[in-house]
C-alpha positions as CSV (number, residue, x, y, z in Angstrom):
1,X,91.4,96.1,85.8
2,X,89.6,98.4,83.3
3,X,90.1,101.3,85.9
4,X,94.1,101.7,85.8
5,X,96.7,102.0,82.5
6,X,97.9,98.8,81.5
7,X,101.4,98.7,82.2
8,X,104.4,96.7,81.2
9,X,106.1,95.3,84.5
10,X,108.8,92.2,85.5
11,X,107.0,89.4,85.6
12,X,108.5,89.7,89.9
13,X,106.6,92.1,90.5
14,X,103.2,91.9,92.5
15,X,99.4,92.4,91.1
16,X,96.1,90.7,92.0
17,X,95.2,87.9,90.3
18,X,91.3,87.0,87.6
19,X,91.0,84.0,85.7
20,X,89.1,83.6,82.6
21,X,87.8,81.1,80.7
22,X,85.4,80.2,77.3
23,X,86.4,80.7,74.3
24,X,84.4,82.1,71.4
25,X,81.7,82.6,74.0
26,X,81.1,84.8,76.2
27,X,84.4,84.7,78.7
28,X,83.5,83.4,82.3
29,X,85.6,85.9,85.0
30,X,86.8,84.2,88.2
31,X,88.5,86.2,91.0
32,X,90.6,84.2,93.2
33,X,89.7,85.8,96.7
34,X,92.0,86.0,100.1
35,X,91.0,84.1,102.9
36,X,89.2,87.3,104.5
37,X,87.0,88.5,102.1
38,X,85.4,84.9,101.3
39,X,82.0,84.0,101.0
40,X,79.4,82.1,99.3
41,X,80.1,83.9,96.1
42,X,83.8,84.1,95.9
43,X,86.4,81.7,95.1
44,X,89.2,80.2,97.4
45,X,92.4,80.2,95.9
46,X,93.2,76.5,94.1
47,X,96.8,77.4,95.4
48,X,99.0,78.9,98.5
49,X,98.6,82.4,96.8
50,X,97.9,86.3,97.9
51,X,95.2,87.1,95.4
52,X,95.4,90.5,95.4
53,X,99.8,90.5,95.4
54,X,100.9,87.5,93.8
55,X,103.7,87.3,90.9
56,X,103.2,86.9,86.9
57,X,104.2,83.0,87.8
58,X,101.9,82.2,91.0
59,X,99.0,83.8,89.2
60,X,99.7,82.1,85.9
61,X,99.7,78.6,88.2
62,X,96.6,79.4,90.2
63,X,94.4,80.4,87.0
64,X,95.8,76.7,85.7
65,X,95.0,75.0,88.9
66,X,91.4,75.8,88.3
67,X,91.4,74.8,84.8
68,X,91.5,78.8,83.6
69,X,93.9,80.9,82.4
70,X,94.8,84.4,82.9
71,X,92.5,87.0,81.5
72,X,93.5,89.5,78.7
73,X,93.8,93.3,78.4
74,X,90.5,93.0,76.3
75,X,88.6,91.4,78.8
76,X,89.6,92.9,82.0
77,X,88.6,96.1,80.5
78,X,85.3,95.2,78.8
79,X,82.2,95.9,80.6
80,X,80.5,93.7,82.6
81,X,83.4,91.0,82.0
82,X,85.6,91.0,85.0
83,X,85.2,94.4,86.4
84,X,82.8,94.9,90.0
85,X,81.6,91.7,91.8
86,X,84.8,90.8,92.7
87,X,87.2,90.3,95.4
88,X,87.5,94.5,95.9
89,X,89.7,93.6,93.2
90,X,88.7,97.2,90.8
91,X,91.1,99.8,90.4
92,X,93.9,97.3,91.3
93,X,96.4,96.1,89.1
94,X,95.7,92.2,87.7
95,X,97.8,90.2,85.8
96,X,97.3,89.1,82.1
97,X,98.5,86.6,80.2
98,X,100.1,89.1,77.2
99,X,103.8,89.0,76.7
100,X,105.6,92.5,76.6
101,X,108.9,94.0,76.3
102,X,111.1,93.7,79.3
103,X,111.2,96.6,81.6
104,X,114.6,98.5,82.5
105,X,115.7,96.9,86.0
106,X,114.6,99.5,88.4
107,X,115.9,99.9,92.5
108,X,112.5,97.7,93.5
109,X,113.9,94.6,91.6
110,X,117.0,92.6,92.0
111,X,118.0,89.3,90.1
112,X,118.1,86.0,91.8
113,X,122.1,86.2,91.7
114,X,121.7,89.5,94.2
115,X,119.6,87.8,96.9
116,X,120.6,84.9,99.1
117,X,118.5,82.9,101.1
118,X,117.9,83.8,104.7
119,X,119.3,81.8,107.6
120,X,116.4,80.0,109.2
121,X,117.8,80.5,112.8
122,X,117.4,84.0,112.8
123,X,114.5,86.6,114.1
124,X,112.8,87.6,111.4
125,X,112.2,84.1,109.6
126,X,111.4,82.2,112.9
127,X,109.1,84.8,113.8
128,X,107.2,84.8,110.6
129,X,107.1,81.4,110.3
130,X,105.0,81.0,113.6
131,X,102.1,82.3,110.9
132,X,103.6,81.2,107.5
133,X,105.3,78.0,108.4
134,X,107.1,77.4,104.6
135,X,107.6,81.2,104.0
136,X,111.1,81.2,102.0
137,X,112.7,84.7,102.5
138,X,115.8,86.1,101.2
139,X,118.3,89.0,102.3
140,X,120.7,91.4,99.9
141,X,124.4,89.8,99.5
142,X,125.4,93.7,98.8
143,X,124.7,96.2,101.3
144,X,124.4,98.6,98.4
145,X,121.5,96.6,96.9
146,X,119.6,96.8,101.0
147,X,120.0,100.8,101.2
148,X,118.4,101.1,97.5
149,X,115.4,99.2,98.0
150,X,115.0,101.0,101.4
151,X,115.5,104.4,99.7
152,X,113.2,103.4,96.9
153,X,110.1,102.2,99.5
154,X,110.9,105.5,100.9
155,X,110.4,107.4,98.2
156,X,107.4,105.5,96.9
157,X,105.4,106.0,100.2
158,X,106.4,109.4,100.7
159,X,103.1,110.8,100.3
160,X,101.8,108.8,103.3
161,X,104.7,109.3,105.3
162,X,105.6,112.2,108.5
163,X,107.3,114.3,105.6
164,X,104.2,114.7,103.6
165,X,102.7,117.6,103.0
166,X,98.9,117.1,104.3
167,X,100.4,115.0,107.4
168,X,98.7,115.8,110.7
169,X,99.1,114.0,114.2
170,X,96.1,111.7,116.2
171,X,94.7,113.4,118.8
172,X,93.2,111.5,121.4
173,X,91.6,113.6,124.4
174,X,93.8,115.8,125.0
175,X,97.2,114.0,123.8
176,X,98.4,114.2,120.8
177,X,101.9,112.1,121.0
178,X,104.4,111.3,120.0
179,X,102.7,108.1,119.5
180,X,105.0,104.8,119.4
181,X,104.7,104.8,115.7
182,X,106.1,108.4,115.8
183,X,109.0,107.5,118.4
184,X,109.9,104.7,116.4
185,X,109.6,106.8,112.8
186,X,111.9,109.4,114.6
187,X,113.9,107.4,117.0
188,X,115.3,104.9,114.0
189,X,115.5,107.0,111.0
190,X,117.6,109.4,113.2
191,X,119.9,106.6,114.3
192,X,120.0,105.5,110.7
193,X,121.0,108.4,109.1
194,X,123.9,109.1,111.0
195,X,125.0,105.2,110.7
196,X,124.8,105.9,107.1
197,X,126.9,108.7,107.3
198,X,129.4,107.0,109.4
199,X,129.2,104.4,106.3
200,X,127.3,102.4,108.2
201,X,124.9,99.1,106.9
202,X,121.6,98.8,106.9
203,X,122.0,95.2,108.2
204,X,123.8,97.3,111.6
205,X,120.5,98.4,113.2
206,X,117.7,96.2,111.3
207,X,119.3,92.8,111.1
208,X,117.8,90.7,108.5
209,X,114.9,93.2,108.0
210,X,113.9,96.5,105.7
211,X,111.9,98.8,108.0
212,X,108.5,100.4,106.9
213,X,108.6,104.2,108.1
214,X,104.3,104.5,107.9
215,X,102.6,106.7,110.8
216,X,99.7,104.1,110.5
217,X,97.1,105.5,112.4
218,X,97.7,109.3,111.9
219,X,97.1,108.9,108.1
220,X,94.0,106.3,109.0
221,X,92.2,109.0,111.3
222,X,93.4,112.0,108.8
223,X,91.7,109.9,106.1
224,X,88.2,109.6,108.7
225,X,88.7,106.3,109.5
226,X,89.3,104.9,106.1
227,X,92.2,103.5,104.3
228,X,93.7,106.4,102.1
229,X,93.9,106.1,98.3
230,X,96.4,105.2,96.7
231,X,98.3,103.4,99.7
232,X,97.3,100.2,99.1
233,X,98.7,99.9,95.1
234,X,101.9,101.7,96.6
235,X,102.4,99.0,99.3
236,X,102.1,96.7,96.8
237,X,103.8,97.9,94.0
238,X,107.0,98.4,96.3
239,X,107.4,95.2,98.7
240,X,109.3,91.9,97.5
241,X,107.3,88.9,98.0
242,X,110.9,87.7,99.3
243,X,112.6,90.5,101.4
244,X,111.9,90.7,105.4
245,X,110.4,94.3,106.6
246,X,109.2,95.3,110.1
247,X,107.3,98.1,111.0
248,X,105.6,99.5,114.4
249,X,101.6,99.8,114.2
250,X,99.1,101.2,117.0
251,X,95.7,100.9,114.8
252,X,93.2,98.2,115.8
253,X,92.4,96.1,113.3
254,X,95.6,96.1,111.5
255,X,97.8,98.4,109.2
256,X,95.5,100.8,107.7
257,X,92.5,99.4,109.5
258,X,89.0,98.8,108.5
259,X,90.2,95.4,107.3
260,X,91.8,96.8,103.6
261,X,95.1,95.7,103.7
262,X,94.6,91.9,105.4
263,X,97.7,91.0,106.8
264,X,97.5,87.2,106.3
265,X,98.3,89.0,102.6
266,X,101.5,90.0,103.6
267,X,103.3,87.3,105.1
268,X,106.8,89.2,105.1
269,X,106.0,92.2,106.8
270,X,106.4,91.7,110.3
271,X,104.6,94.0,112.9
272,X,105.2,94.9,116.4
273,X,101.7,96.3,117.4
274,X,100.4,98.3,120.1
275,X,96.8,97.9,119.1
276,X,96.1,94.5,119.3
277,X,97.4,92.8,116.1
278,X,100.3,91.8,114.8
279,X,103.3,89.3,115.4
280,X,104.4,90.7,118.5
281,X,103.2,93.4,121.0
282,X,104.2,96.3,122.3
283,X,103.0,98.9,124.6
284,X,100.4,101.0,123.9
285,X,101.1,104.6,125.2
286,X,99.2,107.4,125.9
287,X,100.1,110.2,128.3
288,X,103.0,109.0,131.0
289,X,101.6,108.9,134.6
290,X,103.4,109.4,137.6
291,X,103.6,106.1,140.4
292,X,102.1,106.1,143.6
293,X,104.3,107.1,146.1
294,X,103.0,104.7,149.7
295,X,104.0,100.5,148.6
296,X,102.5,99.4,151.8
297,X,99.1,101.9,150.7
298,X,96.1,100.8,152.5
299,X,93.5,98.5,149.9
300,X,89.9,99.7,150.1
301,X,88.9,97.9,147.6
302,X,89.9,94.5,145.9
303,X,89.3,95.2,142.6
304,X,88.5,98.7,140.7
305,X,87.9,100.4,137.2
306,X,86.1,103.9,136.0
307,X,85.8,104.4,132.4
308,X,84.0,104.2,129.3
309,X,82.4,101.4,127.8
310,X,84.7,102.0,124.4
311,X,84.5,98.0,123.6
312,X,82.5,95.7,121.8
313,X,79.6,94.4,122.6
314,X,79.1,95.9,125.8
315,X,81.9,93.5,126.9
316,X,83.2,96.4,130.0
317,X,79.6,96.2,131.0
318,X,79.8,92.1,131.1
319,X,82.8,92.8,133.0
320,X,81.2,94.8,135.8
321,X,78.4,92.3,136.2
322,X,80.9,89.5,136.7
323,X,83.1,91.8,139.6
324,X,79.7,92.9,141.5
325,X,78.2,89.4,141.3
326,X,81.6,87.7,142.3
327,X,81.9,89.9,144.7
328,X,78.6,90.1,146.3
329,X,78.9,86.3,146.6
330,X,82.6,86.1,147.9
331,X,82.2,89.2,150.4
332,X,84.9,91.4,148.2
333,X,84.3,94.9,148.0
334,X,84.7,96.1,144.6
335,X,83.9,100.0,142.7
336,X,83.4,99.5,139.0
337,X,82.4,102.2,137.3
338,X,81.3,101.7,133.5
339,X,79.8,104.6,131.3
340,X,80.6,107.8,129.9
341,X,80.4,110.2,133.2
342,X,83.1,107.2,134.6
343,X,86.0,108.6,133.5
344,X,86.0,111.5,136.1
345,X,88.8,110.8,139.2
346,X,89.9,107.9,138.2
347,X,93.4,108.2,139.2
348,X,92.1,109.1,142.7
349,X,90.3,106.2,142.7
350,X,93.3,104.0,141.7
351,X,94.8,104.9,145.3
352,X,93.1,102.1,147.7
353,X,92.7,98.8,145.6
354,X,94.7,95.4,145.8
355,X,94.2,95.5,141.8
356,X,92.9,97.5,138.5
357,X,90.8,96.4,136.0
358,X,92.0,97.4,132.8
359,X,89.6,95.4,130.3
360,X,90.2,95.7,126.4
361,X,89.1,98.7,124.7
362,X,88.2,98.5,120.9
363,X,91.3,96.6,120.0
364,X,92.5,93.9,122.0
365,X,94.4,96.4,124.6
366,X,93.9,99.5,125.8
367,X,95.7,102.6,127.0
368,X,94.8,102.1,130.8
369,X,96.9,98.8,131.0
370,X,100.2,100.8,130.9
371,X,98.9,104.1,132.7
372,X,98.3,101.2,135.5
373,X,101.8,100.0,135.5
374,X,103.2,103.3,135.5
375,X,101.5,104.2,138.7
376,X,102.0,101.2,140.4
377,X,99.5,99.8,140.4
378,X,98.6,95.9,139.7
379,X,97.0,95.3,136.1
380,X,94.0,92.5,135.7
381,X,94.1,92.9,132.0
382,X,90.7,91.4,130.9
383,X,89.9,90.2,127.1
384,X,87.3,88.2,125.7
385,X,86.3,84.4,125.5
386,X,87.3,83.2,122.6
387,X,90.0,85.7,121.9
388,X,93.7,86.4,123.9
389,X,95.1,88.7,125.9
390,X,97.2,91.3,124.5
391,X,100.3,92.1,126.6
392,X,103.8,93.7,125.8
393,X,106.8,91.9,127.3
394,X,104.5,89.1,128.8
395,X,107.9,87.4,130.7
396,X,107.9,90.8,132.6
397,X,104.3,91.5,132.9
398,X,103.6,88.1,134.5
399,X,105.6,89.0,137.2
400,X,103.5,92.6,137.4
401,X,100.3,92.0,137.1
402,X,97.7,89.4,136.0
403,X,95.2,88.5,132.5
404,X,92.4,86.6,132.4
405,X,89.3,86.3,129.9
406,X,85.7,87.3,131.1
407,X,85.1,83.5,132.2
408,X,88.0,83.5,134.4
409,X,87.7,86.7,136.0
410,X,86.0,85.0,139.1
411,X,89.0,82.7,140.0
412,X,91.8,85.0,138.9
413,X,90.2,87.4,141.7
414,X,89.9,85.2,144.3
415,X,93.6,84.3,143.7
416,X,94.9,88.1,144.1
417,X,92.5,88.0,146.9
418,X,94.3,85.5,148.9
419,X,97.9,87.0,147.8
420,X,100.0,87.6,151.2
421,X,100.8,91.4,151.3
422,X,104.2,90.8,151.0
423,X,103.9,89.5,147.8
424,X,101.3,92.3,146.5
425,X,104.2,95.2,147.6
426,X,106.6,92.9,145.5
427,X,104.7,92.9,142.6
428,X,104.1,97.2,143.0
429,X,108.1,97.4,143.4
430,X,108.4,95.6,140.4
431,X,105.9,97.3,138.6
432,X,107.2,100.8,139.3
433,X,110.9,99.9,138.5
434,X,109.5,98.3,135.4
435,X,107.3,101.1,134.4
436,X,110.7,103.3,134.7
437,X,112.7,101.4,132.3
438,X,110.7,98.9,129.6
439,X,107.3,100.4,129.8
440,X,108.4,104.2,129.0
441,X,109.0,105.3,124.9
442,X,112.8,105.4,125.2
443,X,113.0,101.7,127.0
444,X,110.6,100.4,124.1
445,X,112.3,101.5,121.1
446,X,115.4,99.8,123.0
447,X,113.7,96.7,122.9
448,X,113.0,96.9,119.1
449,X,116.7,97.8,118.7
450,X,117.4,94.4,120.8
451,X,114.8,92.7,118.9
452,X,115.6,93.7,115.2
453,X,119.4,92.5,115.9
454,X,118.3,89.2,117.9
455,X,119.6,85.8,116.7
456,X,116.5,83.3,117.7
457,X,113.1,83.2,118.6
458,X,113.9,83.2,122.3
459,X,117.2,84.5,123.4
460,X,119.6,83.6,126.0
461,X,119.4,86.7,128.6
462,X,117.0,86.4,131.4
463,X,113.4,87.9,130.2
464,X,112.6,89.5,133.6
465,X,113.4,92.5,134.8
466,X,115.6,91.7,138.1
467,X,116.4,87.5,138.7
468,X,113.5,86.4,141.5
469,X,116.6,86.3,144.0
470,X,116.3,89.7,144.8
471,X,115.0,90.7,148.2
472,X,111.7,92.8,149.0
473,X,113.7,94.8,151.2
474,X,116.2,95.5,148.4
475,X,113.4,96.0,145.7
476,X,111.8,98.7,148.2
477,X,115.4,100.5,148.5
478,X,115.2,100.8,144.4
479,X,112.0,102.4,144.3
480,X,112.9,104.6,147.3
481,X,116.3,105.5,145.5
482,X,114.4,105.8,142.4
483,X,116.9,103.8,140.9
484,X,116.9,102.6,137.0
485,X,117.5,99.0,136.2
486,X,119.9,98.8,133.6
487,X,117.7,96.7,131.1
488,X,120.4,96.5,128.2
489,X,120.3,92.4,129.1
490,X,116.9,92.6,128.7
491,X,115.2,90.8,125.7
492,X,111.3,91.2,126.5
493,X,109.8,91.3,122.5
494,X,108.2,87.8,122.0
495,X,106.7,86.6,119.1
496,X,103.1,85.1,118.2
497,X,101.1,83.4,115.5
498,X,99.4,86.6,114.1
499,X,96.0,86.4,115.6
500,X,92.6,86.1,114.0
501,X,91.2,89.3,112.4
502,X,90.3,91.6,115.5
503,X,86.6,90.8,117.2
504,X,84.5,94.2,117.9
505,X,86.1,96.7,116.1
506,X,83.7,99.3,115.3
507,X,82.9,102.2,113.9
508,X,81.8,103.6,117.0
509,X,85.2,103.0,118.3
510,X,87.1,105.4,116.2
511,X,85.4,108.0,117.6
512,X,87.9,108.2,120.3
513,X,90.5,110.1,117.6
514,X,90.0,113.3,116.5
515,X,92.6,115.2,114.6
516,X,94.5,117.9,115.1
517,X,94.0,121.0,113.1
């Protein structure tokens, strides 16, 4: 688009998409943009396409569909033509409408006789289709065909991968992982390397999907908070329009964050996220804490938090206004503690209330919703009207702890207010045997395993951690024994509608991340 080479590609592969029309005159330039980056001066797209990664055919339709066609080399690289006013749409590959000589088949292609179309009833489609409802997908008929396509996405994102030369890890206070996109880089290209040397298939450990080995958010902070260069072309240069992949994502407001690569774009790429969005969630880790040791601990306080007010809007401020004035009215006593001093003793704190607070941080979650679990403590994971909550294994965590938006707080507290004890030290029990199993690194990336591999949307085992026939007097023994539920029954991944674009992520929220030197 007057920035890159022109280059001679199969007419599969995937560019961004101008129209052009007038002839003789001076040529009128249209960019086609994506759903997120509309406004009063850009187009929609006449048809169901990805403007910015759309083949030779779909863009060839959509320029037709709006009485255009598509623009030549000459006028995508003439001044003032098609180039700048766009759809971020410069120094992107676009589409023309010049024939050229066919390329040499390369490891990112395969012909239509190579591919067969994926069974509906499985994960990967079902899950997708929550967001894409007519999304057609397809799978390799030769395993041989799977492992090159994988080796070739490999190679072609090498530079932003854990092997790269300039690769550095997040540090956030004073942890600096391994994240869960590090556990599952390491954890599954491990396991898949010595499948493959076994003679192993891909299909083995990832079912119907290709996995995407990207440490998201290290190369987002490395980059100071900004998409790095060259990633995006490379993304989509190398992914089918028709091929399944997964991958594991912590960052906010999407892959690379700060809204550049809009997911909506991508409808074959699914991703488990621990920030906030994606198609499923998963925990969010930080450092591991250690649980509580008393179940039957005395309760000071009903409800509690201490920490910073890294959200939008002042929202953790909003929250302590509703908890003081709830509980001035209701006779509760409450200690919330917003602000940057806040953060001191806060595990100390965490020792004498019925419940913690653990509102949203700059993405939908935050870290303290699993440091509370791991203690033993009783989540209220608060989120904001007009958005949802954000919680991994939600079968299990219902059983845990509780969620409710800023408007609801009031009756969700007075409902864990007039909880019997009995059922409060259940719910810690649980939390704690949970919180040893599911909610550690080594449980999640067991889950993904499970989930890759699963048949349908919702499977057949049981969601929850131990069936509600089990005793309190038998649940005390566990944590006493500090026994391990076996959780290899245990299918706790469920899928959503990808969720709108993140509310209230700012750049004043990447300022938690600094990186490591």
């Amino acid at each position: 688009n007057g920035r890159l080479p022109a280059e001679c590609v199969p007419a599969s592969q995937l560019a961004a998409v101008r129209c052009c029309s007038g002839e003789g005159g001076k040529p009128n330039c249209t960019s086609p943009c994506s759903l997120e980056v509309q406004s009063s001066t850009r187009a929609c797209p006449a048809t169901r396409i990805n403007a910015f990664a759309s083949n030779w055919i779909e863009a060839r339709n959509e320029c037709s569909a709006r009485g255009q066609r598509l623009c030549s080399e000459s006028e995508l690289t003439k001044q003032n033509v098609c180039c700048g006013g766009g759809c971020y749409l410069d120094h992107h590959l676009v589409w023309t409408g010049q024939a050229c000589a066919t390329p040499r088949p390369s490891a990112l292609e395969a012909s239509t006789d190579e591919m067969t179309p994926l069974q509906p009833g499985g994960i990967a489609l079902r899950c997708l289709r929550l967001t894409t409802p007519d999304l057609q997908l397809a799978s390799f008929r030769n395993d041989v065909d799977a492992v090159a396509h994988f080796d070739a996405i490999q190679k072609r994102l090498k530079p932003w991968s854990q092997d790269a030369t300039n690769y550095t890890r997040t540090l956030a206070g004073r942890f600096k992982g391994p994240w869960i996109e590090n556990a599952w880089i390491d954890t599954f290209s491990r396991r898949w390397g010595h499948h493959r040397a076994q003679g192993g298939k891909l299909r083995d450990l990832f079912g119907d999907f290709v996995p995407l080995f990207v440490p998201w958010t290290d190369i987002f902070v490395a980059a100071t908070y900004k998409t790095p260069g060259g990633l995006i072309d490379a993304l989509r240069r190398v992914l089918r329009p028709d091929v399944a992949y997964i991958t594991v994502s912590q960052v906010d407001a999407g892959l690379t964050g700060s809204g550049k690569v809009q997911m909506a774009t991508i409808p074959n790429l699914l991703v488990l996220s621990a920030g906030g969005f994606g198609h499923a969630a998963v925990p969010l880790f930080k450092q591991t804490e250690r649980p509580l040791g008393n179940l039957l601990r005395s309760e000071i306080w009903l409800a509690t938090f201490r920490g910073s007010e890294s959200a939008p809007d002042a929202f953790r401020s909003s929250m302590k206004r509703t908890v003081e004035a709830t509980a001035a009215r209701r006779g509760w006593a409450t200690q919330v503690d917003v602000g940057v001093g806040s953060i001191v003793n806060w595990r100390e704190q965490m020792r004498d209330t019925r419940v913690r607070l653990s509102p949203r941080g700059c993405g939908r979650t935050a870290y303290h919703l699993m440091e509370t679990v791991q203690m033993g403590v009783l989540p209220l994971h608060v989120f904001l009207d007009g958005d949802q909550s954000w919680l991994p294994y939600p079968d299990v965590f219902k059983h845990v702890g509780f969620a409710s938006n800023l408007s609801g707080l009031p009756s969700v507290l007075a409902h864990v207010s007039a909880l019997s004890k009995q059922r409060i030290v259940r719910r810690r029990a649980l939390a704690i045997l949970s919180a040893r199993t599911l909610y550690t690194m080594a449980g999640t990336m067991q889950q993904i395993a499970r989930f890759m591999r699963r048949d349908g949307l919702h499977p057949k085992d049981h969601p929850q951690l131990l069936p509600p026939s089990v005793s309190l007097s038998e649940l005390t023994r566990l944590v006493a024994n500090r026994t391990v539920v076996d959780t290899s029954h245990v299918d706790a991944i469920r899928c959503v509608p990808l969720p709108p674009t993140p509310r209230g992520v700012l750049p004043t929220c990447d300022e938690k991340y600094t990186t490591r030197t």
